[in-house]
C-alpha positions, 0 to 999 in steps of 0.5 A: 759843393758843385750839384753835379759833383754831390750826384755824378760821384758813385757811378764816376768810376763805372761810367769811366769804363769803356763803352761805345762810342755809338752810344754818345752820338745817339743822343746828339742826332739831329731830330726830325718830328717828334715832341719838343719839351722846354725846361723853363722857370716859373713863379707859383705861390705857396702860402701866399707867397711867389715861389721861383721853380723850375717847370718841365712842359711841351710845346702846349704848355701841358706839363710832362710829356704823354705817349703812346706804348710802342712809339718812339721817345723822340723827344728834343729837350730844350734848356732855356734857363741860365743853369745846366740841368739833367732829366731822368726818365723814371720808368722808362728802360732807355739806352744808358745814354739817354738814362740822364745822370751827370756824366754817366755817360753825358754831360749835363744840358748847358744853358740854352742848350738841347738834347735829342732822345730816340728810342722805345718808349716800351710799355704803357704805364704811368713814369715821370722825369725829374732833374738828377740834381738838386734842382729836383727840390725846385719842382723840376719833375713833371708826369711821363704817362705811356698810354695803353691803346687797349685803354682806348674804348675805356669810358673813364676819366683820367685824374693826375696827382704829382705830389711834391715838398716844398720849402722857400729854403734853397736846396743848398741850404736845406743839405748844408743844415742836414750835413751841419746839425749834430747835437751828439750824445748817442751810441751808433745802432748798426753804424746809425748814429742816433743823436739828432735830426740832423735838420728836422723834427724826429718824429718820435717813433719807436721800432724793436724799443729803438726811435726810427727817424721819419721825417729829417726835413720839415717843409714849408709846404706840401703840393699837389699838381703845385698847390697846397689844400689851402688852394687845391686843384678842383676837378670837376667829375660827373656823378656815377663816373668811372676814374682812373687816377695816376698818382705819383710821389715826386717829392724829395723827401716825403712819403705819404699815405695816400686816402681815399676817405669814404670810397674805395679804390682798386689798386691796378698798377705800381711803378706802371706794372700791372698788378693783380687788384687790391681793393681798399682806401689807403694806400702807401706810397714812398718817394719815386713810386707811382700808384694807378687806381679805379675808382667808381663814383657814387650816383648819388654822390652830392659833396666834393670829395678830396683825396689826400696825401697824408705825409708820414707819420705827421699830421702834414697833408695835402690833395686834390677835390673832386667835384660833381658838378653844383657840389659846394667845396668845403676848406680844407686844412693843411693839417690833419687831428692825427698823425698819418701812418708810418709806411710799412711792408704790409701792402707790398707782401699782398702785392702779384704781379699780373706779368711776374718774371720768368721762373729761374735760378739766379746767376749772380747774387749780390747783398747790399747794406744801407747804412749811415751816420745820422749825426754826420748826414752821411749815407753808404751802399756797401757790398762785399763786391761790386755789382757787375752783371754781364747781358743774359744774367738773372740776377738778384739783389738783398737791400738790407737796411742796417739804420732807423730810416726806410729808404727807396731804393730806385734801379736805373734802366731795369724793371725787377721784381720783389721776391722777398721781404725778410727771407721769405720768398713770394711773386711779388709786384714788378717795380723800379722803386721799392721801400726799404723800412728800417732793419728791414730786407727785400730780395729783388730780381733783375734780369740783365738786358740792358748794357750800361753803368746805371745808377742804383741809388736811394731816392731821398735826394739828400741821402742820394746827395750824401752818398747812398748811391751806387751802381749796377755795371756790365761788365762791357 
């Protein structure tokens, strides 16, 4: 199967409805000015070995793109490898045709070919893009940060973490084994068939006496910023200094529990929302989420310090190091003497939002079922009707998760706000990205002011590959 017909198949039939034809030339504009960002191949070694990726960088060579809230993304994205690919903007609230999922409404970026974006960045906060295909697996991700002039005066050091699973298997293979393996001998709970693994390890948990799938993919390696703890990125900090540290979960199919060891941080933001602080020194993060954390260093601090990306449920990590200057690096192994904990909703029931939506009835309510066949690999987003909004509406949507593993769920070209978790409403964070844990609901709410037929979708890519993606449609 072709990589742009696995993902361009849920929102084929939204995108083939009417839409203007303004929206197509907007991205085909010639450009002046502006960024250009190259999408390119590159070689890396993971466990002592060259690994063939992809690489997202600007004309610097930097990886990502860095902005500056209210200006523009005016942006040429330049394909010079031998393959078609799509970037998505992930926080961003582009116009629908800059959104970048195949066909809907572009088509993927030929070879040696090039797109123009322009529009408003928005907000300040810390985003990322990534390829909406396969080739997401192959590290092609980079960070989007949106600086915030008010930041300006701050006496702080900035430290970026883009985590990632890697696996010298192709991406193809990797999907053809989840969808291939099926070793039978079990009952379906809620439409879950729990016979197997479907290509990885179940990790052996248990939720309400029923065993809940955590990891279905064992990986080669897990990275951050490229590397494994094996050979960390060393960052060098100054003794008392003051950090802010952006964190984002760029892996395909991993979430992690990110640790801070002996300090503590201030969670300050989430998707790059602000949120009101929640101090602490571990905090969960699934796949597409994004966390931004103060952290003051001790003046006395004498040894490197890590932090850790601890993946779910496994003893599996990986990380950075910290490093006052003259501070001896200690080895660190890939793995820990325990395993990480399982991701639950016990961090985003404290969660406020410093700027929460506007308090007012929904006008549309629309409940969604994740469901599946695990045995078979193939995953659903059913609703009773499909979700069609028109502009002006508040709208608000129930992820109810009817199979034994938690799923992130990622809405397009919308903010929401969680304002539920298993009926019980509260203010909750404002997200792009929110975990849904087994037999578990979340109620978010949407306010619709950005017309298009966006992708709404689990961000597992194979669960996004083998179905689990739909859409949020306006209605014109």
């Amino acid at each position: 199967m072709k990589r742009r017909d696995i993902l361009k198949g849920a929102v084929a039939g939204a995108a083939a409805l009417a839409f203007p034809s303004g929206l197509l030339a907007e991205t085909s504009a010639s450009q002046s000015g502006g960024q250009t960002l190259g999408i390119s191949r590159r070689t890396i070694e993971v466990n002592g070995k060259a690994a063939s990726v992809f690489g997202l960088r600007g004309a610097d060579g930097a990886p990502g793109l860095r902005l500056r809230a209210g200006d523009a993304f005016n942006v040429r994205l330049r394909n010079e490898t031998g393959e078609p690919t799509i970037i998505h903007w992930h926080g961003l609230t582009p116009p629908w045709s800059s959104d970048g999922v195949a066909d809907a409404p572009l088509p993927l970026i030929g070879a040696q070919a090039d797109r123009s974006f322009d529009f408003p960045v928005g907000d300040p906060g810390t985003h990322w893009m990534h390829a909406h295909t396969l080739q997401e697996q192959l590290l092609l991700a980079a960070p989007l940060i949106v600086d915030d002039p008010a930041d300006d005066a701050n006496d702080e050091q900035e430290v970026v973490i883009l985590l990632h699973d890697f696996s010298f298997s192709s991406p193809e293979e990797l999907l053809a084994g989840l969808q291939s393996k099926n070793t039978g001998g079990a009952m379906p709970i809620n439409g879950m068939d729990m016979s197997g693994d479907a290509g990885g390890a179940i990790a052996g948990m248990s939720h309400g006496g029923m065993a809940m799938d955590i990891n279905d993919i064992e990986y080669d390696a897990y990275l951050a910023n490229d590397r494994s703890l094996d050979d960390p990125e060393i960052v060098p900090v100054e003794r008392g200094g003051r950090l802010r540290v952006r964190i984002i979960n760029g892996a395909t199919a991993t979430a992690f529990t990110i640790d801070f060891g002996a300090l503590e941080g201030e969670l300050i933001a989430v998707d790059g929302q602000p949120v009101e602080p929640v101090r602490g020194r571990r905090f969960p993060m699934t796949m597409g989420q994004r966390i931004d954390l103060r952290v003051r260093l001790p003046r006395d601090l004498s040894a490197a310090f890590p932090i850790l990306a601890l993946r779910e449920g496994s003893k599996e990590r990986t990380g950075i190091v910290l490093r006052p200057a003259g501070a001896a690096v200690a080895r660190l192994g890939t793995a820990a003497y325990v395993d990480a904990p399982v991701l639950d909703l016990t961090l985003e029931a404290q969660l406020r939002a410093i700027v929460p939506f506007a308090s007012r009835r929904a006008d549309k309510t629309f409940d969604m079922a994740l469901t599946g066949d695990m045995a078979a690999y193939r995953w659903r987003l059913e609703t009773s009707a499909p979700i069609l909004v028109d502009t002006g509406d508040r709208v608000e949507v129930t992820l109810r998760n009817d199979t034994m593993m938690a799923h992130p769920m990622h809405l397009h070209g919308h903010r929401f706000q969680v304002v539920r978790i298993d009926g019980q409403r509260f203010q909750g964070a404002v997200r792009d990205t929110v975990l849904v844990p087994p037999m578990r609901s979340i109620t978010i709410a949407v306010d619709a002011g950005n017309p298009g037929q966006w992708a709404f979708h689990c961000h597992h890519l194979y669960h996004m590959a083998s179905g689990m993606m739909s859409t949020f449609a306006y209605r014109s």
